[in-house]
Steps between C-alpha positions, in 0.01 A plus 500: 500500500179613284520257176286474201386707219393839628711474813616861428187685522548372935848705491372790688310289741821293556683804551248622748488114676897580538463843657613695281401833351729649237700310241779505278487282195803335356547390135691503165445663172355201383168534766498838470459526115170253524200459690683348789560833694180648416305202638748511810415866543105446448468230749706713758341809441611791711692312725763527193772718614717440226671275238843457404538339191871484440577115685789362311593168449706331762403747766786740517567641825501870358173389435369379833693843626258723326189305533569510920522866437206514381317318721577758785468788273151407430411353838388209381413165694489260244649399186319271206719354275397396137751283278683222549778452770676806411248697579383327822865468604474911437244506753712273737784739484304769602405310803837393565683861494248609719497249734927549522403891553601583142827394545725253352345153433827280482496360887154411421581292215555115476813353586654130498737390756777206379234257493291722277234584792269755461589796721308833545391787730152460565301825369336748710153520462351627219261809455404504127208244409546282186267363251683327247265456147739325308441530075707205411522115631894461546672668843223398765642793666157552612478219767902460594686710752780561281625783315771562236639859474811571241760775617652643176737684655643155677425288157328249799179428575355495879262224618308517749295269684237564789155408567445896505531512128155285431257760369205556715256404200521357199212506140525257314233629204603334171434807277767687649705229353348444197669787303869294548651461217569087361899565569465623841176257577724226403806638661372544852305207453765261453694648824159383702569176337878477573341571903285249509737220384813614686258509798454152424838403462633705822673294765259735713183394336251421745098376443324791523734699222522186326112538431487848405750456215362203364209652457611821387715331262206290408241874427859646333556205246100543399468835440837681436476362122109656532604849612761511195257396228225720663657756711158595598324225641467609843393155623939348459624874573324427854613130535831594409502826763413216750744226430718825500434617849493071592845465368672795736325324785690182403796688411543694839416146740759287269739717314624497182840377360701486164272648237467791649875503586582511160235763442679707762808457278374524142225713554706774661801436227222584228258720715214206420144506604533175726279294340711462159782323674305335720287307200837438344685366785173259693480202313839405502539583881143253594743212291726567760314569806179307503674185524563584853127500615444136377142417475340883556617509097203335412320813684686714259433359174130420559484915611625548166278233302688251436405159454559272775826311495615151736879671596537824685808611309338441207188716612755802591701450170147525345371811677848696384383430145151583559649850630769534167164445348293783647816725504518431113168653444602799646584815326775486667905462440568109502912472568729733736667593179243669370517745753812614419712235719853362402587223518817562625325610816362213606746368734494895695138499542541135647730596737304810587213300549641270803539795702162608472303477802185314383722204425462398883126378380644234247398150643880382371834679481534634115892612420607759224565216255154354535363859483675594179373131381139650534562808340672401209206261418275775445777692331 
């Protein structure tokens, strides 16, 4: 991982460090339109293949199809993806389909036995080097071995999960970030926040991820408000790229549980950028959940600033209000109704939510009741 403020300007070098010769870079409209791809393409020079900058959101397997297609077409040995987790999942779908032989990637996709265990096939080995330069502070893609892929034609979307899928490299250079718009800085910078503290709250939490989300959370309550009032000050872009990166860490050694459940749920009902339901749906969840890790609450609210307090519920009760607070100031929507959600749907998404298969990671049973409880405070 090459980190800092002209990071990018080491991309060949990296790529050369990696053994590889020829690449194809991966991006949206978004990079493509703006100096993003042309610094990508200066720092690679001729070892530049190609670019394809048509990634979609929510990685469609068409998609992936075509880019693997590519890949051989233009005998390439390495792809460089630039975006946020769309596009690095792009990149991990190319690796995927040709590490199945370019054929169908359902058996290598996750699946949960009765007791909602992860089951996979293990992935051949891959021949396509990645190096992931992510342009927002949300997916963490970048430094997890997971990958989400959406098949239209099925209306589904395959998971996948394998240590295969963590990119070879990874720049973290905050002026590829620094173009993000406020509603997608705040976004995707909200679902690093919901990571960290459902990391925390896991009944898998564990020291070492404990750590790295505190302290992510502590570099992500500091400087997301900074990035949004100046989107260019490259010194929180790169703190919040960090805590970013910190939080997946967390997230892949703990697990996360119930907002992003819901966020399955509500963000596919509504076709959401995670983050919105996430920021709506976190502080009532930690006045649910943190009571369950007793005294580590006082970890969480003095991450947040928060002034000391004698009773641990009270310091968890305290750090959900300090999170309302910063969600408040975000240019973001504040209640699931104004994103379009009835309220006569509440009990559905509830009992759509138990069956999800992140709500192993809770550290206490939650029912449908309970769930719809949740959601319709924040209706």
């Amino acid at each position: 991982m090459l980190l800092g403020q002209g990071a990018m300007s080491q991309l060949g070098t990296l790529l050369d460090d990696l053994g590889a010769r020829r690449a194809l870079v991966l991006c949206g409209k978004t990079v493509a339109s703006g100096a993003l791809l042309t610094m990508t393409q200066a720092a690679l020079g001729n070892r530049c293949a190609s670019v394809f900058d048509r990634v979609g959101s929510h990685t469609p397997l068409s998609m992936v199809e075509e880019i693997a297609a590519i890949t051989k077409a233009s005998n390439v040995d390495a792809v460089i993806t630039v975006g946020g987790g769309s596009a690095i999942d792009a990149g991990k779908g190319a690796i995927l389909l040709r590490a199945a032989g370019g054929t169908n990637l359902d058996p290598y996709a996750v699946r949960y036995d009765d007791n909602r265990r992860m089951n996979q096939r293990a992935l051949p080995k891959a021949d396509l080097v990645h190096i992931a330069i992510p342009t927002t502070s949300g997916s963490a893609s970048e430094v997890m071995p997971t990958a989400g892929i959406r098949d239209v034609a099925a209306r589904k979307k395959l998971l996948f999960w394998d240590d295969a899928l963590i990119p070879d490299g990874v720049i973290l250079d905050p002026v590829m970030a620094a173009s993000t718009n406020t509603f997608l800085s705040a976004a995707s910078g909200m679902t690093a926040v919901a990571r960290c503290i459902e990391s925390l709250f896991s009944i898998d939490r564990n020291p070492i991820a404990e750590g790295l989300a505190l302290h992510a959370l502590r570099l992500l309550n500091r400087n997301l408000p900074i990035v949004i009032a100046r989107p260019g000050d490259l010194s929180a872009r790169y703190e919040c790229q960090a805590a970013c990166s910190m939080s997946g860490v967390a997230a892949i050694n703990s697990m996360v549980s119930i907002v992003h459940a819901l966020g399955h749920v509500v963000g596919g009902k509504f076709g959401l950028q995670h983050g919105v339901s996430h920021s709506i749906l976190l502080a009532p969840a930690m006045r649910r959940m943190l009571p369950a890790i007793g005294h580590a609450q006082h970890l969480v609210l003095q991450a947040l600033g928060g002034t000391p307090v004698a009773d641990a519920d009270t310091a968890g009760l305290a750090a959900a209000d300090r999170i309302e607070a910063l969600v408040a100031a975000l240019p973001l929507k504040q209640r699931l109704r104004d994103i379009g959600l009835q309220e006569s749907e509440l009990a559905d998404i509830a009992e759509q939510t138990t069956h999800d298969y992140m709500m192993i990671n809770l550290p206490r049973p939650m029912d449908a009741p309970e769930i719809e409880a949740l959601v319709r405070s924040v209706w």
